[in-house]
N, C-alpha and C positions, 0 to 999 in steps of 0.2 A: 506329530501334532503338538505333542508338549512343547520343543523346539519352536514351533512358530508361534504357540502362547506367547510364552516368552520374549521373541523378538517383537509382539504386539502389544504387551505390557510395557516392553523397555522403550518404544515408541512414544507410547501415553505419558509416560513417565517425565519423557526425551521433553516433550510437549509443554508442558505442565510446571516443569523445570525451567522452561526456556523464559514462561510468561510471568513466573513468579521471581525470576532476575529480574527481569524488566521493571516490575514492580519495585524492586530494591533498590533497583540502581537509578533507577529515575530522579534521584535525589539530586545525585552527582549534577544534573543538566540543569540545577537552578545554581548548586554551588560551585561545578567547576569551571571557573570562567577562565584561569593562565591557562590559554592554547596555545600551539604550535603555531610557526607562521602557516599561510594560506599553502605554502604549496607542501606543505609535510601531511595536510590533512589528507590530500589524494596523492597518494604515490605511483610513481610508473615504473614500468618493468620494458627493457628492451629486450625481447626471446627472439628467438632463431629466424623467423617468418611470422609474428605474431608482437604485439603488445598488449601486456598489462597494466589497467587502472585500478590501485587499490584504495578504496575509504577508510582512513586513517583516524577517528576520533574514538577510539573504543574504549574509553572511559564514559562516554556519552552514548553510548550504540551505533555510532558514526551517524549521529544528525547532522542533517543537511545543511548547510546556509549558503546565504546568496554567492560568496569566495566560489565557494567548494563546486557548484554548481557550473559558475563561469567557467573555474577549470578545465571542467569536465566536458563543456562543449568545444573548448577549446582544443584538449589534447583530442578527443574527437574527428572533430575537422581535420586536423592536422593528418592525422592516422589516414584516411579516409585517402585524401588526395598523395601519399605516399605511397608507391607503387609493390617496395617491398614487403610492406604489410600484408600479410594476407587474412587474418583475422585480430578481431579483440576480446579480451577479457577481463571480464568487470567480476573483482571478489572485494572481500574487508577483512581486516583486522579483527581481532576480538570475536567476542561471544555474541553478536550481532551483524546480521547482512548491512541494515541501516532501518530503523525504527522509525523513517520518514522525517520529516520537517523537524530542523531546532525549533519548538513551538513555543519552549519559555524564553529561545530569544525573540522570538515574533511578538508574545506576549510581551514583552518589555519593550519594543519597539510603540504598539501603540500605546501601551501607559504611557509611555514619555511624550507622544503625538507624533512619533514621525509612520505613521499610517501609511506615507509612500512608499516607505524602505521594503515595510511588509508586505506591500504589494509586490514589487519590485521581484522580493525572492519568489512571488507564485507564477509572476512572468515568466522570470527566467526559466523556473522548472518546468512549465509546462511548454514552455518553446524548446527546452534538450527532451524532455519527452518524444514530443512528433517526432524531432531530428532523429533518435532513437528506432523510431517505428518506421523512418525512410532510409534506416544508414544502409550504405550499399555494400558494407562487406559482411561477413560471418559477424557474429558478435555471442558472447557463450556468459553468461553469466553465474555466478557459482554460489546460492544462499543458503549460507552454515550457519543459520541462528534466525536471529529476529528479521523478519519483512512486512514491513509493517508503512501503510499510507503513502510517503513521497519514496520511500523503499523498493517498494512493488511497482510505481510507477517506471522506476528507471530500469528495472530489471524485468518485468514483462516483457520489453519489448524485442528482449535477446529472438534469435533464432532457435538457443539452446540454453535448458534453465535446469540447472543441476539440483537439486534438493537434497535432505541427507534426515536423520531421526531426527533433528534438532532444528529443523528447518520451523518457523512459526508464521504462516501468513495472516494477515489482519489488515481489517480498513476502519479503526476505531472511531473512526471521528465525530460521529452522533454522541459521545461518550464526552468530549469535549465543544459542543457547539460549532461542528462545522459539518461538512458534508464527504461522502468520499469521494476523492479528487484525483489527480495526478493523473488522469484517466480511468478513473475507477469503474465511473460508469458507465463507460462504454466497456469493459470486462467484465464487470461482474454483470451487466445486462444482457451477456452473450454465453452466458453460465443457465448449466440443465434445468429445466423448468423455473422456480421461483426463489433457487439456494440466492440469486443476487441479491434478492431483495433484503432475505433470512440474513446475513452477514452485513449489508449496507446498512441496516438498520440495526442489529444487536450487535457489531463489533467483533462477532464471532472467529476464532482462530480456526484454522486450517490445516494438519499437520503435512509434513513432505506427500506421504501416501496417498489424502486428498488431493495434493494439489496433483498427484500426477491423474489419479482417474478425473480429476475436470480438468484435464488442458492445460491448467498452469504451470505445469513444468512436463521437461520431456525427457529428466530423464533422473532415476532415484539413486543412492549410493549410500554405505556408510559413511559416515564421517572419516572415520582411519583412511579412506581410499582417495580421501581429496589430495593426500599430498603427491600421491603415485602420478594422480589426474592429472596436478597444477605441472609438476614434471614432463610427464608427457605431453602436454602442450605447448610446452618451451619449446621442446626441439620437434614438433611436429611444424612442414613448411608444406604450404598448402593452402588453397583461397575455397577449395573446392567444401561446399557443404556438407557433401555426402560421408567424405573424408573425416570430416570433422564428428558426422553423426555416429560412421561406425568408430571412432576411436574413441568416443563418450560410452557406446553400446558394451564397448569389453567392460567397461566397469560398472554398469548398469545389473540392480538386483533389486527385480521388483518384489513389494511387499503384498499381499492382496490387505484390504481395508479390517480393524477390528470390528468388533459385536455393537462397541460403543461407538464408533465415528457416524459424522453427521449423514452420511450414505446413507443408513440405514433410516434415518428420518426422511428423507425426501419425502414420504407420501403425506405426510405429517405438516412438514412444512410447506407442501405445495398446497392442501387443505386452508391453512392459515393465514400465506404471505401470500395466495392469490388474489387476495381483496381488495377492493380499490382504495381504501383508505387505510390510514392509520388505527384509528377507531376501529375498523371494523376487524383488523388484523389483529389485535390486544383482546376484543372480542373473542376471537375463533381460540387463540390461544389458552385464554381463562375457561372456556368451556371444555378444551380438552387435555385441560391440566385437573379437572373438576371428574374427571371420569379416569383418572389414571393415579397410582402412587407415584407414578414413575418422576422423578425431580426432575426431569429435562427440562417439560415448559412452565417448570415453576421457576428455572434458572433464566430461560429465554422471557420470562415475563419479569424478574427483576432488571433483565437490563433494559430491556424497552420502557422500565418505568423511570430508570434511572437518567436514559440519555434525556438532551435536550426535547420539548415537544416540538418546536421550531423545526430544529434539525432533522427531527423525524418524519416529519410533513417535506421539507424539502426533498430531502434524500428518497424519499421512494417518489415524487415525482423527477426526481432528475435521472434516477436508473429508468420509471418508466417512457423519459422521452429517449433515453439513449437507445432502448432497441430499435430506433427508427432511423438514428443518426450515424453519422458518419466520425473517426477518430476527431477527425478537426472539429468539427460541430461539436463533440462534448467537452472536447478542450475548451472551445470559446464560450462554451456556457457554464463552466466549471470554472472559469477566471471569474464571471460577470459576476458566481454568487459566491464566491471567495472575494472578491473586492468590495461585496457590501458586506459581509462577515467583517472583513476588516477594519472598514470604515467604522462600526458599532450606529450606522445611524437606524437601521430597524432592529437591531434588536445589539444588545452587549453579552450573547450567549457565548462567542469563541473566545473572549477572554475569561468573562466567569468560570467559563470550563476546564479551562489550563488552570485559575487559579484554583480551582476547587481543587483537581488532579493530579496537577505537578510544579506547583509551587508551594501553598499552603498544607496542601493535603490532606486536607479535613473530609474529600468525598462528601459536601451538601454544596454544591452549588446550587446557587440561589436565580434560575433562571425566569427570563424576561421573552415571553408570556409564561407564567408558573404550569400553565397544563392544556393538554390538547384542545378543549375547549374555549380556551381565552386566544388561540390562534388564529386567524383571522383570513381568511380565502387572500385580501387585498394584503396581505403579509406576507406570506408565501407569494403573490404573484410578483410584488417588487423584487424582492431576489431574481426572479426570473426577466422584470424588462431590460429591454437592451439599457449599455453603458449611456450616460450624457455626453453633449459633443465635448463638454473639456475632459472628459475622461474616453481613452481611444478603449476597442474591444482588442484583445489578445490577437496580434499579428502573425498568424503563422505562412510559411513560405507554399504553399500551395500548388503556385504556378510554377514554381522548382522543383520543389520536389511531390511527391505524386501523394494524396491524401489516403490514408491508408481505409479500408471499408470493412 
């Protein structure tokens, strides 16, 4: 018993560690701009019967951009229609899976006005997203550190999602004036009772252990044992899935959840985040932060205070249309209010937010409407009306490939 103490502190720890780099190093992605050419960012690996795609920016957390993205559909396809392939693997570099979106380069794209470009990269990634969710061979993804927003979108959609102590899942983006995306919401909408809401809306982290009791990953490890892994998949030849699940399974060592992890709240948070609004949710939360010492919901009610109120109104009506919807459906409606975030013409919260967060760093950003109450029903509904005819809605291949449900 003392033994699994232990490995459930060093978990926490694992955790906590992981979020507090990210905090540090977050600097790096407004100052480090000499990068690598485009194809150094994604590296490939030719193995025995299998390829590897690795993300290459780990002085940055390997954020995304529009380069990197292309690539990545590109060597995709390729893979795909290549007969000798029989599976692929998607890892990274560095102390990071990939932390989602360059957001301070997206943020400097619309300071300057090219508000296209910014679109452009949510296109692309939510079109290798689907492609992702319809690729026809294995595909094994392997996240040793940060996974976080456009991160998690691209590695959800594996077959097989390896986690380890240091694994950190997140959908922050309330925290920054957007919404969660990449397919957020239709995942965390398909998550145990109301945790989708609880995380879309607080930004809340996930460590490996959660992810694997809720389905986001299938399958847990130490860190030490990824190299054994990455090894044996080289020379593993084989299209077969089952193949691939038991050669994951030998190195597979499940942890059960600590005392502290969010598991043990569920009833708490289903009490709270079942509400139909915002308001009413901040409500339930302050009431039963009022009757307990316990700091949880007085943690969970500073970040609900902190994120955007916009955001916050969006984001739980967009997880709550996604339990209804289809993968393609919350992609196309996950463009439509990402290109009005873009645009800044209802409201200029997705950049305030970046700059509050990860350019300035002062943490006050100065949001537009200041508070839930200055929010406006006809505010929130523009986000959600369809695109204009000179602006097209997110194309995804449908009739091709089969929409994932």
């Amino acid at each position: 018993m003392q033994s699994l103490a232990r490995r459930q502190r060093s978990v926490r720890h694992c955790s906590r560690s992981i979020i507090n780099e990210f905090k540090r190093r977050t600097r790096s992605i407004c100052t480090n701009r000499s990068l690598p050419p485009d194809s150094s960012e994604v590296l490939v690996e030719q193995n025995a019967n299998s390829r590897s795609v690795i993300l290459n920016r780990p002085a940055i957390l390997n954020a995304l951009t529009t380069s990197m993205v292309k690539r990545l559909q590109k060597v995709y396809e390729s893979w795909e229609d290549t007969p000798n392939v029989g599976f692929v693997v998607m890892k990274a570099n560095g102390r990071a899976f990939c932390a989602g979106a360059d957001i301070v380069a997206i943020h400097d794209m619309i300071k300057t006005g090219n508000i296209e470009g910014s679109k452009e990269f949510f296109w692309e990634l939510y079109k290798f997203i689907y492609y992702l969710h319809t690729y026809l061979k294995p595909h094994v993804a392997i996240l040793n550190g940060i996974t976080m927003g456009g991160g998690a979108g691209i590695s959800i959609p594996a077959k097989f999602r390896v986690v380890t102590e240091k694994t950190a899942y997140a959908t922050p983006e309330t925290l920054i004036g957007l919404h969660p995306d990449a397919g957020a919401s239709f995942h965390l909408s398909h998550l145990p009772g109301y945790l989708g809401e609880y995380l879309a809306l607080t930004g809340d982290t996930l460590n490996g252990v959660e992810m694997i009791a809720y389905g986001l990953a299938t399958h847990y490890t130490h860190s030490s044992n990824l190299p054994l892994i990455e090894e044996y998949l080289r020379n593993l030849k084989t299209d077969d899935p089952s193949v691939i699940k038991t050669s994951l399974d030998k190195f597979s060592d499940l942890h059960p959840p600590d005392n502290a992890s969010v598991i043990q709240r569920m009833k708490t948070i289903t009490k709270c985040f079942s509400h139909d609004t915002v308001e009413e949710i901040i409500d339930t939360v302050e009431n039963e932060a009022a009757k307990t010492v316990d700091g949880w919901c007085e943690s969970v009610l500073k970040k609900l205070k902190y994120a955007s109120p916009l955001s916050l109104k969006v984001s739980l009506r967009s997880i709550r249309e996604a339990r209804f919807q289809t993968l393609d459906q919350c992609l196309i409606r996950e463009y439509r209010l990402t290109a009005r975030a873009m645009a800044c013409e209802i409201s200029n919260d997705f950049r305030e937010g970046v700059r509050a967060r990860m350019v300035d760093k002062d943490f006050a950003p100065k949001w537009d409407p200041p508070s839930l109450k200055h929010v406006s029903q006809d505010m929130v509904d523009r986000y959600f009306s369809p695109l204009t005819s000179l602006e097209p809605e997110l194309d995804l291949p449908t009739k091709q490939r089969e929409a994932f449900t």
